[in-house]
C-alpha positions as CSV (number, residue, x, y, z in Angstrom):
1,X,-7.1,27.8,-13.3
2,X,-10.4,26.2,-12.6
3,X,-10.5,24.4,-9.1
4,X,-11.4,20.7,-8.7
5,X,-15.5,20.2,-7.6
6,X,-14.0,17.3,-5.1
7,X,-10.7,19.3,-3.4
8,X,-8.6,16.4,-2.0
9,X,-7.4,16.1,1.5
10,X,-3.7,16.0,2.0
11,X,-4.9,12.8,4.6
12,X,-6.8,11.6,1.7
13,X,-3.8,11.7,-0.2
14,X,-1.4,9.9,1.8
15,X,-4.8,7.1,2.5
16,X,-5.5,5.6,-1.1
17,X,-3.2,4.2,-3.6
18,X,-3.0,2.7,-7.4
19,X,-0.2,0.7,-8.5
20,X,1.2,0.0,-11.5
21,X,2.8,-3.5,-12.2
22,X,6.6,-4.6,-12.3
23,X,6.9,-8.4,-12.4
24,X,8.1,-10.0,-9.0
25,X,8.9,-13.8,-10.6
26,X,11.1,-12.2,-13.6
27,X,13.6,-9.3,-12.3
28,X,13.7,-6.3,-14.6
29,X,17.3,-6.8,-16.3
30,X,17.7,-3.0,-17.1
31,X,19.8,-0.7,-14.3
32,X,16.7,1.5,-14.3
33,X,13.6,1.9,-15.3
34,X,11.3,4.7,-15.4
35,X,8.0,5.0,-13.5
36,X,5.5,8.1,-13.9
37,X,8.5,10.5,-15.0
38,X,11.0,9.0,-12.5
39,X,14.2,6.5,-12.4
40,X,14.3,3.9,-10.3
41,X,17.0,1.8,-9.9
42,X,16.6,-2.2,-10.4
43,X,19.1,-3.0,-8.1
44,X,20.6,-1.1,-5.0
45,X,22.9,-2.3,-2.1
46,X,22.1,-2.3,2.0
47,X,23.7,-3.9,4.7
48,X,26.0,-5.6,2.3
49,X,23.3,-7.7,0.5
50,X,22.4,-6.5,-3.4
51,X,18.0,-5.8,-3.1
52,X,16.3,-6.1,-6.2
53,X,12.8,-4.0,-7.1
54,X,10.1,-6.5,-6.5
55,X,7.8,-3.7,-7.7
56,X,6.3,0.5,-7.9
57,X,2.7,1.7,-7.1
58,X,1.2,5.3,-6.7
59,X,-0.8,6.6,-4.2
60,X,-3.9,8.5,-5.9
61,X,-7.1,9.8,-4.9
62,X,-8.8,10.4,-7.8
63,X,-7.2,13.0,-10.0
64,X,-3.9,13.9,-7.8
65,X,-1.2,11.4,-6.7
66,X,0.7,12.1,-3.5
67,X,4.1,10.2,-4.0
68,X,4.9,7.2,-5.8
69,X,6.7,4.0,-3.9
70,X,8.8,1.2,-4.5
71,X,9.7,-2.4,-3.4
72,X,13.4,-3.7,-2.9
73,X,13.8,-7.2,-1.4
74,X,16.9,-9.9,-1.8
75,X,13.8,-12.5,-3.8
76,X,11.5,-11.9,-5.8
77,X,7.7,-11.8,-3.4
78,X,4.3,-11.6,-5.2
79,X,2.8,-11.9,-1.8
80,X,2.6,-10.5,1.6
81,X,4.0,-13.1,3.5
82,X,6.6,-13.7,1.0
83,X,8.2,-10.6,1.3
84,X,7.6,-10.1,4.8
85,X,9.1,-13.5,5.4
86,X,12.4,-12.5,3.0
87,X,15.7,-13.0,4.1
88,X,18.3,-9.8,4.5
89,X,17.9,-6.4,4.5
90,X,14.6,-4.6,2.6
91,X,13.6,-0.9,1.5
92,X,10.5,0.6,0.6
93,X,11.1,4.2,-1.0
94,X,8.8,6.8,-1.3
95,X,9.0,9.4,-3.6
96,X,7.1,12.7,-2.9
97,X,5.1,14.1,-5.4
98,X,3.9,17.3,-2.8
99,X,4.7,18.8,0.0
100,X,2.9,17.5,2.4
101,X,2.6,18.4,6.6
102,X,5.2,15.5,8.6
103,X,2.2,15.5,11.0
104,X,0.1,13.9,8.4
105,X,2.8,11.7,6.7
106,X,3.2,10.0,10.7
107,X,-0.7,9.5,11.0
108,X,-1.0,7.2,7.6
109,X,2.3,5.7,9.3
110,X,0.9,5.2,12.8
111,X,-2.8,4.1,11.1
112,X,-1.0,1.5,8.7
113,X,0.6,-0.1,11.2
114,X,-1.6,-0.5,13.7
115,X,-4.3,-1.9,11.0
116,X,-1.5,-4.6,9.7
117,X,0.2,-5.9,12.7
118,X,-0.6,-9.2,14.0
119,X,-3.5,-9.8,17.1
120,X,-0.9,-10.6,19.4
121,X,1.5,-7.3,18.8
122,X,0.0,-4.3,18.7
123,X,1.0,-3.6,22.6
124,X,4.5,-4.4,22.0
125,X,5.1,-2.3,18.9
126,X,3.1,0.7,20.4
127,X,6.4,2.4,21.9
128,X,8.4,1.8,18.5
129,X,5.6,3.1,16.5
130,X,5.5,6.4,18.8
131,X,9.4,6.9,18.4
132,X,8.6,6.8,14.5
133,X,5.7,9.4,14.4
134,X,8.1,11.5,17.1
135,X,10.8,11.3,14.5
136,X,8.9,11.9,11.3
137,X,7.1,14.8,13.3
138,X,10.6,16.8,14.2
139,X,11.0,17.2,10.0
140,X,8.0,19.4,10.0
141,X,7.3,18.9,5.8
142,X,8.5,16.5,3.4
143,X,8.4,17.9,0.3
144,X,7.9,17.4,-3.8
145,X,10.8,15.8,-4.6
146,X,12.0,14.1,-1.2
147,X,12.9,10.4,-1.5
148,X,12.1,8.5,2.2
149,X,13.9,5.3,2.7
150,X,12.2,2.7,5.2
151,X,15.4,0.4,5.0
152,X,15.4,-2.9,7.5
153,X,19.1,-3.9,8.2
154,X,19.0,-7.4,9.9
155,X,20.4,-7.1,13.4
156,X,19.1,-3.0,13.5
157,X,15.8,-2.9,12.3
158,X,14.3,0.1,10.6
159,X,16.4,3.1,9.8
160,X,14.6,5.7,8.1
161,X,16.5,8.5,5.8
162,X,15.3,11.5,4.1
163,X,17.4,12.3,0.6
164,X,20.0,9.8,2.3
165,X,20.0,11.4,5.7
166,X,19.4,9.0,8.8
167,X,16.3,10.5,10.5
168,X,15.0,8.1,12.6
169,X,16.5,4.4,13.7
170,X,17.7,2.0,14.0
171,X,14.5,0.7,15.6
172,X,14.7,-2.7,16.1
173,X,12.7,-5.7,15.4
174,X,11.3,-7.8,13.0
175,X,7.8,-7.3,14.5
176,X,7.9,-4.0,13.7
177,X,9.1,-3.8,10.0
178,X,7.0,-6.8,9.0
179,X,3.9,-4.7,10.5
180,X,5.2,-1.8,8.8
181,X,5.8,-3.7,5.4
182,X,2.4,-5.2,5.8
183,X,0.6,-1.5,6.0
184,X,1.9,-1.4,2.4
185,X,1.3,-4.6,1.3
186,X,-0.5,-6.6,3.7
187,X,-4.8,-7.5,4.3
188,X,-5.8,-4.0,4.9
189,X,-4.0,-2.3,2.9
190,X,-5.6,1.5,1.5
191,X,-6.2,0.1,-1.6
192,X,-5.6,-3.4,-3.4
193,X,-3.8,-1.7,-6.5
194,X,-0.9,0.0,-4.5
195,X,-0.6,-3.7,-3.1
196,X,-0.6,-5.8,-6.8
197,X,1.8,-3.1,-8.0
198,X,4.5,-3.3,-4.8
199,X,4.3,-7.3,-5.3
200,X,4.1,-7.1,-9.0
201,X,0.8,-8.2,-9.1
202,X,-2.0,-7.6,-11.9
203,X,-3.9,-5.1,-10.0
């Protein structure tokens, strides 16, 4: 098989993003739709409260995706602020596309949050940010096929599962999921398409 000129980075993978859009002011009415050759469900249930997809985006550098992602929230959010400001529980959901080292999953974690929280924070979220990378780094791979749950439960804060295991959490804090939320769909964000698709945007 003939090799790509431009290899990609597996950090390069996890960096940049496309999206595709889902709209965030009218709620798909199917139970599922299908998103580059996957199912993801419309609705699902955490903490008691029924979460809606608010939208799904891919990460991509050029030819190769790494995983795809999607957005639940209890309202529909077509910006930042709106669904960082959303009432109840939220998930974002990755789904893995490769195998790809933990070590490097944690870095675009620890990067994305520390380029999305607010001025004030970054001090205060540093030791809840380390407990995340330590957690993500004790899996050693995630792999094609993995789905990662980044669920907030109000009261607990971030939980994180792996193919419904708890792996990390809770973590608490509302500072701390909203910076995580915003390294997804926030100012400076990898790229403005995986934003517009997660909020249902036109990218």
């Amino acid at each position: 098989m003939t090799r790509s000129p431009h290899p990609v980075s597996r950090r390069a993978i996890l960096g940049l993003a496309a999206g595709v859009v889902l709209p965030a002011i009218a709620w798909p009415q199917a139970a599922a739709v299908r998103y580059e050759g996957q199912s993801f469900d419309t609705r699902v249930r955490l903490a008691g409260a029924e979460l809606r997809l608010n939208g799904t985006g891919v990460r991509q550098v050029a030819w190769f995706k790494g995983y795809l992602a999607a957005l639940y929230l209890t309202v529909p959010a077509s910006t930042a602020a709106d669904a960082v400001a959303a009432a109840g529980p939220k998930r974002i959901q990755l789904r893995m596309l490769h195998e790809v080292p933990a070590v490097e999953f944690s870095k675009a974690l620890r990067k994305g949050v520390a380029r999305n929280a607010a001025p004030s924070t970054p001090e205060a979220l540093n030791e809840r940010v380390e407990r995340l990378v330590r957690d993500i780094d004790a899996i050693g791979k995630v792999r094609a096929g993995d789905r990662v749950d980044l669920d907030f439960e109000p009261g607990r804060g971030l939980l994180m599962s792996i193919n419904g295991t708890l792996r990390s959490g809770p973590i608490p804090g509302d500072d701390f999921y909203g910076a995580l939320l915003r390294s997804f769909v926030g100012e400076r964000v990898y790229d403005d398409k995986m934003r517009a698709g997660l909020l249902g945007q036109k990218p």
